[in-house]
Backbone as CSV, one residue per row, in Angstrom:
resi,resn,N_x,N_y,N_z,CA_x,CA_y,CA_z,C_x,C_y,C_z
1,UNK,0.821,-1.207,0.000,0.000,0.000,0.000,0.855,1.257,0.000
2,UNK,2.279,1.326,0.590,2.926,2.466,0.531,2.896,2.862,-0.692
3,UNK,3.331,2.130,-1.943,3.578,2.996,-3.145,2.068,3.533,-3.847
4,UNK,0.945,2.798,-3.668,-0.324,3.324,-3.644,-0.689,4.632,-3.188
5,UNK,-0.048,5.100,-1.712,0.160,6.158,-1.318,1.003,6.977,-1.934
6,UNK,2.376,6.576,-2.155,2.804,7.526,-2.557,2.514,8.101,-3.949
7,UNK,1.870,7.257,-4.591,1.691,7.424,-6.170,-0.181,8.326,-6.436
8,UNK,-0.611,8.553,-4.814,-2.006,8.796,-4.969,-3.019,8.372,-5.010
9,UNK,-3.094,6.880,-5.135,-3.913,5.675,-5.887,-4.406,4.519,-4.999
10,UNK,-4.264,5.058,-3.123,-4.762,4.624,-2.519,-6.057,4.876,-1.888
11,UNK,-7.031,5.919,-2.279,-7.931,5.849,-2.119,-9.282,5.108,-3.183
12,UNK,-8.526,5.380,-4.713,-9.459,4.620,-5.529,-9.077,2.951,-5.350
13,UNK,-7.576,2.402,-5.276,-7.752,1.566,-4.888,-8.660,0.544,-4.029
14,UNK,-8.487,1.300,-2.785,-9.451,0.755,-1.664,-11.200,0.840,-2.178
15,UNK,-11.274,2.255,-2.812,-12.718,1.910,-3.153,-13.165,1.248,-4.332
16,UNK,-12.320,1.694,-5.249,-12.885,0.814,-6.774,-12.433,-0.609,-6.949
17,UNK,-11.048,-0.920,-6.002,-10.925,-2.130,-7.085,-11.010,-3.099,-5.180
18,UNK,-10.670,-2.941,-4.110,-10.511,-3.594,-2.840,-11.930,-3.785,-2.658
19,UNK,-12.744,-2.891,-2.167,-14.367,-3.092,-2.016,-15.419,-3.675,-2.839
20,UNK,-14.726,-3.071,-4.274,-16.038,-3.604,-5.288,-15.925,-5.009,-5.622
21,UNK,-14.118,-5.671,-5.575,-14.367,-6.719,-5.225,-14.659,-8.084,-4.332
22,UNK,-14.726,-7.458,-3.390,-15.547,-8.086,-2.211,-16.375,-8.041,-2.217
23,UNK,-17.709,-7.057,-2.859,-19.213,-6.916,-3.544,-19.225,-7.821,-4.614
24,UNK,-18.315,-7.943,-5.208,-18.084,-8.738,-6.735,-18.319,-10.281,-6.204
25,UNK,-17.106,-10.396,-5.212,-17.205,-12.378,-4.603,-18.364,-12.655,-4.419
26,UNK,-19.180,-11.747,-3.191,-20.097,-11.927,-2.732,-21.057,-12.711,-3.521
27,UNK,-21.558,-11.690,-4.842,-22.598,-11.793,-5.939,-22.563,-12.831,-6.506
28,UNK,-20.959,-13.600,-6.907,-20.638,-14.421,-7.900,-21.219,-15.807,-6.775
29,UNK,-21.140,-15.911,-5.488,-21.230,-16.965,-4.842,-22.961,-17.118,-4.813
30,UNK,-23.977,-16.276,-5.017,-24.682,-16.495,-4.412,-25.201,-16.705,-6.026
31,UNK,-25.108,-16.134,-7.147,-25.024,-16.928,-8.534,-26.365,-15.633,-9.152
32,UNK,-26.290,-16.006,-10.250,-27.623,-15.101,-11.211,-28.842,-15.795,-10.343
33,UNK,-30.145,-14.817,-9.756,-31.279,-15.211,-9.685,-32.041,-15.542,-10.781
34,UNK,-32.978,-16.508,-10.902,-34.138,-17.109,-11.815,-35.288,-16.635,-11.604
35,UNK,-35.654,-16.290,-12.389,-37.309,-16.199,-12.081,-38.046,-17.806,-12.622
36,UNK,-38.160,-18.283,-10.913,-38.841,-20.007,-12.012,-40.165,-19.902,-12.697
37,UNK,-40.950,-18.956,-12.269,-42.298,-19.112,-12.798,-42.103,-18.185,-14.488
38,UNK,-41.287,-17.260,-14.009,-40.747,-17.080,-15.451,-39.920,-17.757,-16.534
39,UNK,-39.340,-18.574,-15.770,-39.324,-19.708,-16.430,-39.551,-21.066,-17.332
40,UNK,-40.622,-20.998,-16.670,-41.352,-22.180,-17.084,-42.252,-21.683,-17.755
41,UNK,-43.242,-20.312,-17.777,-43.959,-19.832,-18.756,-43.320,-20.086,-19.876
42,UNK,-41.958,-19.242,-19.746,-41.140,-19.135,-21.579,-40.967,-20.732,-21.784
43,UNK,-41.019,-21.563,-21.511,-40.621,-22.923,-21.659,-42.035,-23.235,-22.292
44,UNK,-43.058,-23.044,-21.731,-44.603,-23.640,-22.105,-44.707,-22.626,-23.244
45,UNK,-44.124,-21.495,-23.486,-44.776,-20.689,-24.526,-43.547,-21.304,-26.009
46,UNK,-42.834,-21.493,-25.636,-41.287,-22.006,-26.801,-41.789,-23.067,-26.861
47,UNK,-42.455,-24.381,-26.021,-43.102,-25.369,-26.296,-44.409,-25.029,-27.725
48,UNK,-44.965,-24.697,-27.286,-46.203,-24.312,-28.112,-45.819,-23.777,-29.366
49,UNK,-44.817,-22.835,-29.400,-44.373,-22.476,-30.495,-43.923,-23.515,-31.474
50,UNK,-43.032,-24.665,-30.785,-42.077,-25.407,-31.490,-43.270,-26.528,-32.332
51,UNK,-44.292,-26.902,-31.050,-45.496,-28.225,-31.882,-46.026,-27.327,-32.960
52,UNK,-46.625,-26.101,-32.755,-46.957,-25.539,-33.970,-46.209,-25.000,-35.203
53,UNK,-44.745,-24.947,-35.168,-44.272,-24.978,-36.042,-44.066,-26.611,-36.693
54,UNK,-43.968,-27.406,-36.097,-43.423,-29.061,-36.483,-44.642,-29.209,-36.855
55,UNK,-46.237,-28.745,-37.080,-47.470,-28.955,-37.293,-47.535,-28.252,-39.009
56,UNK,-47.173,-27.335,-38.741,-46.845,-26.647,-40.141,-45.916,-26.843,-41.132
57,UNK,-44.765,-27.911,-40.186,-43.702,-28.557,-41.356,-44.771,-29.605,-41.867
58,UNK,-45.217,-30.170,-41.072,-45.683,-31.884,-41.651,-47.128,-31.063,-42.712
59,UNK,-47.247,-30.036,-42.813,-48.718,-29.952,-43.274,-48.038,-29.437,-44.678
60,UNK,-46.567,-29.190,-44.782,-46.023,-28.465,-45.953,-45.560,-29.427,-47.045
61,UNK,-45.489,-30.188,-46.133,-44.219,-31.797,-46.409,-44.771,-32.445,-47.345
62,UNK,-44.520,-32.973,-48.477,-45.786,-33.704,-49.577,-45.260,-34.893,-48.875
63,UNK,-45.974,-35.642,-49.319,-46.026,-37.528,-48.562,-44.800,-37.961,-49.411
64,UNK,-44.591,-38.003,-50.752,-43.717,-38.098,-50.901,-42.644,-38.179,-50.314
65,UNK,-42.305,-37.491,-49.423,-40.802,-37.566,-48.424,-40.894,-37.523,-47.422
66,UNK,-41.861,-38.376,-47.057,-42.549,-39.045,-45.469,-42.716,-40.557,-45.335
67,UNK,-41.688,-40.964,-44.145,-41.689,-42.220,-44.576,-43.404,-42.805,-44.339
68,UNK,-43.049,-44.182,-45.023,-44.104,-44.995,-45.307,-43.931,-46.767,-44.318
69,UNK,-45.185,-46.948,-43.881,-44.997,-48.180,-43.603,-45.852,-49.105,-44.420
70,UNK,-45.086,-50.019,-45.171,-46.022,-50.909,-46.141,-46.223,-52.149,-45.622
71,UNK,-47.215,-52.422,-46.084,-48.034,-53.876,-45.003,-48.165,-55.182,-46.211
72,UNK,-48.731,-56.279,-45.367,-48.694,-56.758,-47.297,-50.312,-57.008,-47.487
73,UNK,-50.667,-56.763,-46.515,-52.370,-56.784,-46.897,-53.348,-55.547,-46.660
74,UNK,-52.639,-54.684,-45.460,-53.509,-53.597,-45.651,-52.510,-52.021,-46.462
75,UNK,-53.429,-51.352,-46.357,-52.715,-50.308,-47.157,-51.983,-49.446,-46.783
76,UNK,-51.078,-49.058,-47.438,-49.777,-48.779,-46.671,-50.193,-47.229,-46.201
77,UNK,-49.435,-47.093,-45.281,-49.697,-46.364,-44.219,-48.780,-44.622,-44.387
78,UNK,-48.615,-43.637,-44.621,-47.763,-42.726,-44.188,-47.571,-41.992,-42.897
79,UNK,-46.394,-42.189,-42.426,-46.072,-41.585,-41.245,-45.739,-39.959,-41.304
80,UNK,-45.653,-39.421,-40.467,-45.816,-38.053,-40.306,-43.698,-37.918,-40.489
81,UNK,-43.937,-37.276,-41.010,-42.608,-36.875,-41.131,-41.907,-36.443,-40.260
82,UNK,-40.138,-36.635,-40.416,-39.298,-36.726,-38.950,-38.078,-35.759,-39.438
83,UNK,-38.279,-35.010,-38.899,-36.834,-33.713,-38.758,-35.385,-34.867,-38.673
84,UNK,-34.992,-35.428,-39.289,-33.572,-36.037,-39.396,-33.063,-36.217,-41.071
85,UNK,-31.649,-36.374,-40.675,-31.034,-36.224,-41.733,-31.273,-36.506,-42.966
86,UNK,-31.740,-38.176,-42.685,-32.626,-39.005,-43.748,-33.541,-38.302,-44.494
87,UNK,-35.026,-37.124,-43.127,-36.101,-37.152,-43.844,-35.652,-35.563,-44.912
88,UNK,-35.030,-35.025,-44.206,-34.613,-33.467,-44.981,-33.392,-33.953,-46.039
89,UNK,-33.005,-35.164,-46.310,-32.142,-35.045,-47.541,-33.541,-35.723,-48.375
90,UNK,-34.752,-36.380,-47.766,-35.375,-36.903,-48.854,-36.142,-35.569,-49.621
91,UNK,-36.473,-34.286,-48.675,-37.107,-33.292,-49.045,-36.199,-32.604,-50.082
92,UNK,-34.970,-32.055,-49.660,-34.408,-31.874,-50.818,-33.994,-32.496,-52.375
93,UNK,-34.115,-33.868,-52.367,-33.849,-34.714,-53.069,-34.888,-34.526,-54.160
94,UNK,-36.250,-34.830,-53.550,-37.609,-34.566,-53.726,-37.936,-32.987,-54.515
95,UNK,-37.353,-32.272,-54.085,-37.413,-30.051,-54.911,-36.430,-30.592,-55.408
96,UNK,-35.256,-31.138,-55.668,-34.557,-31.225,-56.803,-33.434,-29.919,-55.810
97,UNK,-33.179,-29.974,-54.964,-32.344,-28.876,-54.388,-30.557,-29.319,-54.461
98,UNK,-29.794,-29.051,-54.683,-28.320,-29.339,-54.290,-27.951,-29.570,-53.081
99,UNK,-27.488,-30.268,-52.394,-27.309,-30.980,-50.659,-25.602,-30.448,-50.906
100,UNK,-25.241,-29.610,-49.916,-23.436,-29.427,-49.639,-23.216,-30.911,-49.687
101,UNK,-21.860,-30.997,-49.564,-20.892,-31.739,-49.381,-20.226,-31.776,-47.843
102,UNK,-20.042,-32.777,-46.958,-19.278,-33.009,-46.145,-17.628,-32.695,-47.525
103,UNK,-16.609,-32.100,-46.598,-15.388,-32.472,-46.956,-15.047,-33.721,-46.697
104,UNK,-14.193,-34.284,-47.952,-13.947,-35.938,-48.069,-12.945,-36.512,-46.823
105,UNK,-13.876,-37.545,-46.667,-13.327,-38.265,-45.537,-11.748,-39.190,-45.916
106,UNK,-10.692,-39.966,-45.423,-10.464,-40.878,-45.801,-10.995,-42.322,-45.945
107,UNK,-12.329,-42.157,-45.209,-12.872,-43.686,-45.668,-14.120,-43.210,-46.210
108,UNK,-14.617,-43.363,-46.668,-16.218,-43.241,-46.863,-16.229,-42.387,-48.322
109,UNK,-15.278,-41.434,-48.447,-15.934,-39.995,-49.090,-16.180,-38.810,-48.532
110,UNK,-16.974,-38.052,-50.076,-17.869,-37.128,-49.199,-19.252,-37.377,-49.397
111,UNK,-19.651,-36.940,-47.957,-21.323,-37.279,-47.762,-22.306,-36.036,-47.851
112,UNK,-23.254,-36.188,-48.108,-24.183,-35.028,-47.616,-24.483,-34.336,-46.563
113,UNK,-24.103,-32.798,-46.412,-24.299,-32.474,-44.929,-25.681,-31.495,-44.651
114,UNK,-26.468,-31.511,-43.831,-27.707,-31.124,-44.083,-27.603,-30.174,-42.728
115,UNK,-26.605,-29.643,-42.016,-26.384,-28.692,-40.510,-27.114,-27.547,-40.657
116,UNK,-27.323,-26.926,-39.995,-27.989,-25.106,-40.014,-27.222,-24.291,-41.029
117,UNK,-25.896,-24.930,-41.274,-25.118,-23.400,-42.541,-25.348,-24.039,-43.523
118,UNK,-25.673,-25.239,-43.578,-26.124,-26.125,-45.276,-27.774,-25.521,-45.344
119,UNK,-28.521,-25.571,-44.378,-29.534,-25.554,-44.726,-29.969,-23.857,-44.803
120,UNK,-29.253,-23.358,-44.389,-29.410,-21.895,-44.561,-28.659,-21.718,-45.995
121,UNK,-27.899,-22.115,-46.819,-27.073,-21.754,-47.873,-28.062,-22.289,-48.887
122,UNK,-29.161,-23.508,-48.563,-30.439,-23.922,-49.720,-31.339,-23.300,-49.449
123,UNK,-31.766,-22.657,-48.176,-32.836,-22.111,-48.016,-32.665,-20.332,-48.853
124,UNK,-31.253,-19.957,-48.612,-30.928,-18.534,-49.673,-31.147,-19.280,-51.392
125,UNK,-30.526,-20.367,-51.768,-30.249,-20.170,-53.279,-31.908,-20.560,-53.655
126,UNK,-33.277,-20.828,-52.808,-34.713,-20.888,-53.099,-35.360,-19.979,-51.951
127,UNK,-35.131,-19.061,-52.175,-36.186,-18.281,-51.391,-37.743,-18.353,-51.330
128,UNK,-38.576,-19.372,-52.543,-39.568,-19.424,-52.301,-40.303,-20.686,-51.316
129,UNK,-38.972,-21.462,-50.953,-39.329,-22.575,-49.976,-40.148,-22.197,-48.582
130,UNK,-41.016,-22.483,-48.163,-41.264,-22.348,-46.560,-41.032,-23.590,-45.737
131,UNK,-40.157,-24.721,-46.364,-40.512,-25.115,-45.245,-38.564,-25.311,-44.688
132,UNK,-38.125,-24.872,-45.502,-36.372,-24.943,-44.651,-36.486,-23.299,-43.550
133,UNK,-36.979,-22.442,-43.591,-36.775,-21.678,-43.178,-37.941,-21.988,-41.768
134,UNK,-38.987,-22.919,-41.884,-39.374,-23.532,-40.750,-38.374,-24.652,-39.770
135,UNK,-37.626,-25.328,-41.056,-36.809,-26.127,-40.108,-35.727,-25.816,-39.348
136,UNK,-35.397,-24.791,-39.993,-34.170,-23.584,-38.590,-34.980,-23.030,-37.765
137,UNK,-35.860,-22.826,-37.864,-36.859,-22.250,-36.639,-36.896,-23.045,-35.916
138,UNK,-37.564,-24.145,-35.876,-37.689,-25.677,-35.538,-36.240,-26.004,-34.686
139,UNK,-35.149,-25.954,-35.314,-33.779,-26.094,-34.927,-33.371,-24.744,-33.849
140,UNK,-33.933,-23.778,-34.251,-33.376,-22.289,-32.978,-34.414,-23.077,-31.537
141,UNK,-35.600,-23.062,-31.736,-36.513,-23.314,-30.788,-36.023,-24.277,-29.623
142,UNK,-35.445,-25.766,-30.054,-35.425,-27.060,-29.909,-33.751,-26.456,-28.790
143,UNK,-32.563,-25.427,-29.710,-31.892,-25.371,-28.758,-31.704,-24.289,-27.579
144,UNK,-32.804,-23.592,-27.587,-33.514,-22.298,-26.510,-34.162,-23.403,-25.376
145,UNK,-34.799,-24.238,-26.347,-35.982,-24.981,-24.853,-34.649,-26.117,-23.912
146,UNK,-33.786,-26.656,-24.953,-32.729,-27.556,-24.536,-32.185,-26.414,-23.426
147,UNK,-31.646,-25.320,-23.690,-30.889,-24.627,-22.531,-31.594,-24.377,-21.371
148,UNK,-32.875,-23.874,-21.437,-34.005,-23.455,-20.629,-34.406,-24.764,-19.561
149,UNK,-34.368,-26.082,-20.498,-34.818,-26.985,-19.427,-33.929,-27.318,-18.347
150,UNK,-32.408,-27.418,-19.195,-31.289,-27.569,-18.142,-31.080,-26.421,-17.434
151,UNK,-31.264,-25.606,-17.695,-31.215,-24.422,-16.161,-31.881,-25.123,-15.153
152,UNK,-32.921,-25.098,-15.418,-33.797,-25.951,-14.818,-33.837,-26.592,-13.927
């Protein structure tokens, strides 16, 4: 503390950086407050959002690129369509869209990559699509409610 003194810099010391961080420990120990009931509203309202958007993919989706279960006597069945890799390369496949490229592996190749910057780079080169620009919605939603629940 002497050269603090002698240099002038013992009074902001003590108050700006000695005190505020002992206000500082304090805060950090006792952690960010939650509001739980605010919580869980935005959780029930990002819920609601997310079924009604996944309600509006499947209603966009032609059957075509929904899987099917075939029987051998009754008539085959279509299932509601499934947000995975499979069902969104069959949608693109289906519009005739271009799928990126994984960079080539040493075993395999390259594969099709269908991530949020692939699907944002098809959803720009067709702007008249609605339903990729539902499935990043779909994808923002899914990782807001994922963080929200684990606070939790």
């Amino acid at each position: 503390m002497g050269l603090l003194h002698d240099a002038g810099l013992a009074d902001f010391y003590q108050h700006d950086i000695h005190d505020l961080n002992t206000l500082l420990d304090a805060m950090s120990r006792r952690g960010m407050p939650i509001d739980e009931q605010a919580r869980l509203e935005l959780v029930a309202e990002l819920q609601a959002e997310l079924d009604a958007t996944m309600a509006h993919i499947q209603a966009l989706v032609p059957d075509e690129c929904k899987p099917k279960k075939v029987y051998k006597r009754k008539p085959t069945v279509v299932l509601p369509f499934v947000l995975s890799h499979k069902g969104l390369l069959a949608y693109c496949v289906h519009k005739g869209y271009a799928v990126p490229l994984k960079p080539k592996r040493a075993v395999g190749g390259s594969r099709p990559t269908l991530d949020d910057a692939a699907l944002v780079k098809i959803a720009l080169a067709h702007p008249r699509d609605t339903v990729l620009p539902l499935v990043l919605r779909h994808s923002e939603l899914c990782d807001h409610l994922g963080w929200l629940r684990w606070r939790g």
